[in-house]
C-alpha positions in Angstrom: -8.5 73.5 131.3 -7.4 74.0 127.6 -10.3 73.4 125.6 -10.7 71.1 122.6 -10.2 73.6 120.0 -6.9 75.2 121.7 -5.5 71.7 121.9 -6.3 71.5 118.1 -4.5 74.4 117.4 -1.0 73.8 119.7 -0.9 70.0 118.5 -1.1 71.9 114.4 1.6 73.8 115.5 3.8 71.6 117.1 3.4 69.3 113.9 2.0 71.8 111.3 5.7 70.8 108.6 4.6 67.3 108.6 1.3 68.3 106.3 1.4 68.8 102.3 1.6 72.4 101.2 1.5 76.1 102.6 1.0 76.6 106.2 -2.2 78.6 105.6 -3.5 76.5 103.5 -2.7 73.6 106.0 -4.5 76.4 109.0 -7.8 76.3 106.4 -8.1 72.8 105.4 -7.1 70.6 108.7 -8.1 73.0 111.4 -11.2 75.0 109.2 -10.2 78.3 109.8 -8.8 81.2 109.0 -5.1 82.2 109.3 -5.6 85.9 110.9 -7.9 83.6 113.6 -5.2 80.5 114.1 -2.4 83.1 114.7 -4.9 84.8 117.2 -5.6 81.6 119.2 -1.8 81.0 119.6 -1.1 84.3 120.3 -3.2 84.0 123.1 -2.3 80.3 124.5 1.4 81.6 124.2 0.6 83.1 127.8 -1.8 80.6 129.1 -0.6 78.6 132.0 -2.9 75.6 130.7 -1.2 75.5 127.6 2.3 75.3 128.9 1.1 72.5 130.8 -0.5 70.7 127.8 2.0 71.4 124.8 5.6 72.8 127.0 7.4 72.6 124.1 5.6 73.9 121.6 4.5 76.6 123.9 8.2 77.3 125.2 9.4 77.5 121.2 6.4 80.1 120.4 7.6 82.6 123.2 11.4 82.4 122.5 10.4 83.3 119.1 8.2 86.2 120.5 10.9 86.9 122.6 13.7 87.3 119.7 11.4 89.1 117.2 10.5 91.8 120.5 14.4 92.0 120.3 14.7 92.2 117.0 12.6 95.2 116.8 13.7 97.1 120.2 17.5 96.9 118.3 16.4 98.5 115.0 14.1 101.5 117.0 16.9 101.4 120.0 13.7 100.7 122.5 13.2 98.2 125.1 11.5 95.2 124.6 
């Protein structure tokens, strides 16, 4: 099950343009913490099944963007994603 503080953080990001000022700032006064830990917390639901289940879309939009930007990269270094 996702746990409270992992809902907190995909419902901020499926919402987080609706509050007043910077995104980080937004992170540090509505959730109370840092930016380098938000972005580590949804790095890490982007792959948890629970979280699909909980937020799909927000969860579906955070991978397609993962997905583009590992693209993105593997073009300008001729890798593979």
């Amino acid at each position: 099950m996702v746990s409270e503080r992992d809902r907190e953080v995909l419902d901020f990001e499926g919402s987080w343009w609706l509050f007043p000022g910077p995104k980080d700032r937004a992170i540090r006064e509505y959730l109370e913490m840092s930016a380098t830990r938000y972005y580590q917390a949804v790095r890490r639901l982007i792959d948890d099944e629970e979280a699909i289940v909980y937020a799909p879309m927000t969860v579906l939009r955070l991978r397609r963007m993962r997905d583009e930007r590992l693209e993105q990269i593997a073009r300008r270094t001729g890798t593979k994603p």
